[in-house]
C-alpha positions in Angstrom: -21.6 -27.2 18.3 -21.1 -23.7 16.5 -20.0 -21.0 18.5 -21.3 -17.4 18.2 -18.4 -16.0 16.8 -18.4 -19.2 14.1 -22.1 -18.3 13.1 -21.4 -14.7 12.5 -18.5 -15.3 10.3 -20.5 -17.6 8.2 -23.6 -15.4 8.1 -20.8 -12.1 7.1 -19.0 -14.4 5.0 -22.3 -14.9 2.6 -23.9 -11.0 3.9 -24.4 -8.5 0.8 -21.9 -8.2 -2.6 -18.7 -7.0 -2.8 -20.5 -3.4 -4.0 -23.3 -1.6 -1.7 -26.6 -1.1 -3.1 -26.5 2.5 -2.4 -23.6 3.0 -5.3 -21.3 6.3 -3.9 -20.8 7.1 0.1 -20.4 10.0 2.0 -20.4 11.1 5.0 -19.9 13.8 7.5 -17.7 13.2 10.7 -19.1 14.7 13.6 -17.4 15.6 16.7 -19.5 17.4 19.6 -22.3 18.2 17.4 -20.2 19.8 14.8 -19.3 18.5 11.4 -15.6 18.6 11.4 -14.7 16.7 7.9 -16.0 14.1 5.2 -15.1 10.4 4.0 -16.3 9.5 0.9 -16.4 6.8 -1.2 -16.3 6.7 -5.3 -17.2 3.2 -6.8 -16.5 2.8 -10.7 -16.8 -0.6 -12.4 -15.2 -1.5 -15.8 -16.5 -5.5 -16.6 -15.6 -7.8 -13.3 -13.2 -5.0 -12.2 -13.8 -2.2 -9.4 -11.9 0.4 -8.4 -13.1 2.3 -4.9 -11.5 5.7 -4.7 -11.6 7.0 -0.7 -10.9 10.8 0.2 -11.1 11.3 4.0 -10.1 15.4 5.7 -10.7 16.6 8.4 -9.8 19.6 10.4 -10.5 20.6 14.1 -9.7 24.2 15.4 -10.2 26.8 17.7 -11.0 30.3 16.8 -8.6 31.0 13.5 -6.0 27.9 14.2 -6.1 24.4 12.9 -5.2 22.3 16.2 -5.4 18.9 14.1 -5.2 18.0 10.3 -5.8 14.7 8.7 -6.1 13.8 4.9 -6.5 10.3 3.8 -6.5 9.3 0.1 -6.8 5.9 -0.9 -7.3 3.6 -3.8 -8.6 -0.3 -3.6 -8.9 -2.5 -6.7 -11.2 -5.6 -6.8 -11.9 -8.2 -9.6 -15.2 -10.2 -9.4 -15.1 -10.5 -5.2 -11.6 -11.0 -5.0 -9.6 -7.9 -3.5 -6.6 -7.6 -5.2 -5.4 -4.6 -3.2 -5.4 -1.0 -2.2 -2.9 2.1 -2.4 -2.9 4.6 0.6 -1.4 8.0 1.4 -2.4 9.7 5.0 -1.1 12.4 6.3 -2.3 12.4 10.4 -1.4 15.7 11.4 1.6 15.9 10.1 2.8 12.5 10.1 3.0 10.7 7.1 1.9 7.0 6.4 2.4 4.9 2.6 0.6 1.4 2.8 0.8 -0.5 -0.6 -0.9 -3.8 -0.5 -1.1 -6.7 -3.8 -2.1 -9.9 -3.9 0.9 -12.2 -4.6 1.0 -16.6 -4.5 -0.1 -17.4 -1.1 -2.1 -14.2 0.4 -1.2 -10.1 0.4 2.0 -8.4 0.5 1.8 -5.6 2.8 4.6 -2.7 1.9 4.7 0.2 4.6 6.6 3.5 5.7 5.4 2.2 9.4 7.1 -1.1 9.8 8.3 -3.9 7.8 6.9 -5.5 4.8 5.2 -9.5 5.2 2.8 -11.6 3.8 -1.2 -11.2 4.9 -3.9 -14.2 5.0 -4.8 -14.4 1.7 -9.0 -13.9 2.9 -7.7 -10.6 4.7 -9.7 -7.1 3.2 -8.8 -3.4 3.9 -10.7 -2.3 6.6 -11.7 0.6 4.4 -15.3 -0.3 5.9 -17.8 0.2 3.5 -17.7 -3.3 2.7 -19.6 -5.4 5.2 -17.6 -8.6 4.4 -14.3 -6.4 6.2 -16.1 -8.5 9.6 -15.9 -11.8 8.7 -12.1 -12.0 8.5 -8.2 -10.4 9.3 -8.3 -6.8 8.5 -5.3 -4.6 7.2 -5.1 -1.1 8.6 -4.7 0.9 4.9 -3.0 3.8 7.3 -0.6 1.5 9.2 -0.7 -1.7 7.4 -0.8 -3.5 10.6 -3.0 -6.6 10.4 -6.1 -6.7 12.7 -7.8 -9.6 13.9 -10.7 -7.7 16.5 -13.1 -9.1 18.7 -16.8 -8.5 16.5 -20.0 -9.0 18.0 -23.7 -8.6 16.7 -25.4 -6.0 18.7 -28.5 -6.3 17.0 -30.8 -4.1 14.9 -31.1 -0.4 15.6 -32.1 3.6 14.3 -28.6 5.2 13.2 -29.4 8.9 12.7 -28.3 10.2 9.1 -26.9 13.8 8.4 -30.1 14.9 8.0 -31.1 14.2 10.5 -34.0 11.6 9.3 -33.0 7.8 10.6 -32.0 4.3 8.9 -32.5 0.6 10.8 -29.2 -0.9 10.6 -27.5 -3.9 12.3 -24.9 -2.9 15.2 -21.7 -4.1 15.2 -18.6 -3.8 18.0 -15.3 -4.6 17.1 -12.9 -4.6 20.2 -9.3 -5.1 20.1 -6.8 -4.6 17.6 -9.7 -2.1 16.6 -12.1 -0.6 19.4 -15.3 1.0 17.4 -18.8 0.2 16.6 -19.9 0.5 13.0 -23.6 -0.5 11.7 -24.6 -2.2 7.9 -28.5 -1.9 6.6 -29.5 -5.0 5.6 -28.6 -4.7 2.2 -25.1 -4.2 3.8 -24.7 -0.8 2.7 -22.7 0.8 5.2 -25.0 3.3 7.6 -22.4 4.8 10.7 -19.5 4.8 12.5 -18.6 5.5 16.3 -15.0 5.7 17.9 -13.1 7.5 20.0 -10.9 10.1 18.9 -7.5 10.6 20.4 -8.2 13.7 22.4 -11.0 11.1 24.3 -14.0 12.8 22.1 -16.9 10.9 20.8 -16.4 10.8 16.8 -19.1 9.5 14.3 -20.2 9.3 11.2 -23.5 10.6 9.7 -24.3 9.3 5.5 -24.9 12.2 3.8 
């Protein structure tokens, strides 16, 4: 008999394409009520190739000083819906990560500043997010490079608030674990909002722009 979790991998597994019908993403990450940075997303094919460029800042302060920094910059390559890898600089307030994944006979070799270099299940994605399919398998943190295989659950449909403040119906998502966040897909899997917690304990989301 299937299991819940078995049924939800198979229905991710087959969810959406590898690119979301709503092309480019942005967004706004908000942090009590105030818009403290941006993550966007650049999609560019050339034939059965694509090549997702990510740019993620943020900045929280108080008065004139900048208590916490973090830039992100990130590239992932794709052929047809095969990832063949991504390319990732962050700097998280101050500390600096490199994460250089390929795909190589027999699955993904991880290189990292954070740890040692191995070999990833060959059906592991970034979890870069804005593809859907991230769910249905082992995940590799493009900051750490640490593989992540988190609990994910189907909350069900819902209203995710956009930036502007008019609303989407999206399906929930928790992912608990090796990753603790909830993130929602529209049912053409475009990718609608994110909600974790932020290492000060404050409620951080993301609002599309």
């Amino acid at each position: 008999m299937p299991t819940r979790r078995s049924v939800l991998s198979a229905w991710l597994a087959t969810a959406g394409g590898v690119v979301p019908d709503a092309g480019p993403l942005a967004f706004r990450v908000i942090r009590k009520d105030t818009a403290i940075g941006s993550h966007g997303f650049t999609f560019v094919r050339e034939g059965d190739r694509l090549t997702v460029s990510i740019a993620a800042d943020i900045a929280v302060g108080f008065g004139p000083f900048t208590l916490f920094r973090y830039r992100h910059r990130a590239v992932e390559r794709w052929q047809g819906d095969m990832f063949l890898g991504i390319e990732a600089e962050t700097d998280d307030n101050g500390t600096k990560y490199k994460v250089s994944v390929r795909r190589e006979d027999g699955g993904l070799r991880v290189v990292r500043t954070s740890g040692a270099s191995y070999l990833a299940p060959d059906n592991a994605l970034a979890a870069t997010h804005w593809n859907q399919r991230m769910l249905s398998g082992p995940m590799i943190n493009n900051q750490t490079g640490d593989l992540m295989r988190p609990a994910v659950a189907s909350v069900g449909p819902e209203s995710v608030r956009l930036f502007s403040g008019a609303s989407v119906r999206a399906d929930h998502f928790t992912l608990r674990g090796d990753a603790d966040l909830d993130t929602w897909y529209e049912p053409s899997s475009a990718w609608a909002g994110l909600r974790f917690t932020g290492k000060d304990g404050s409620a951080i989301r993301y609002e599309r722009v």
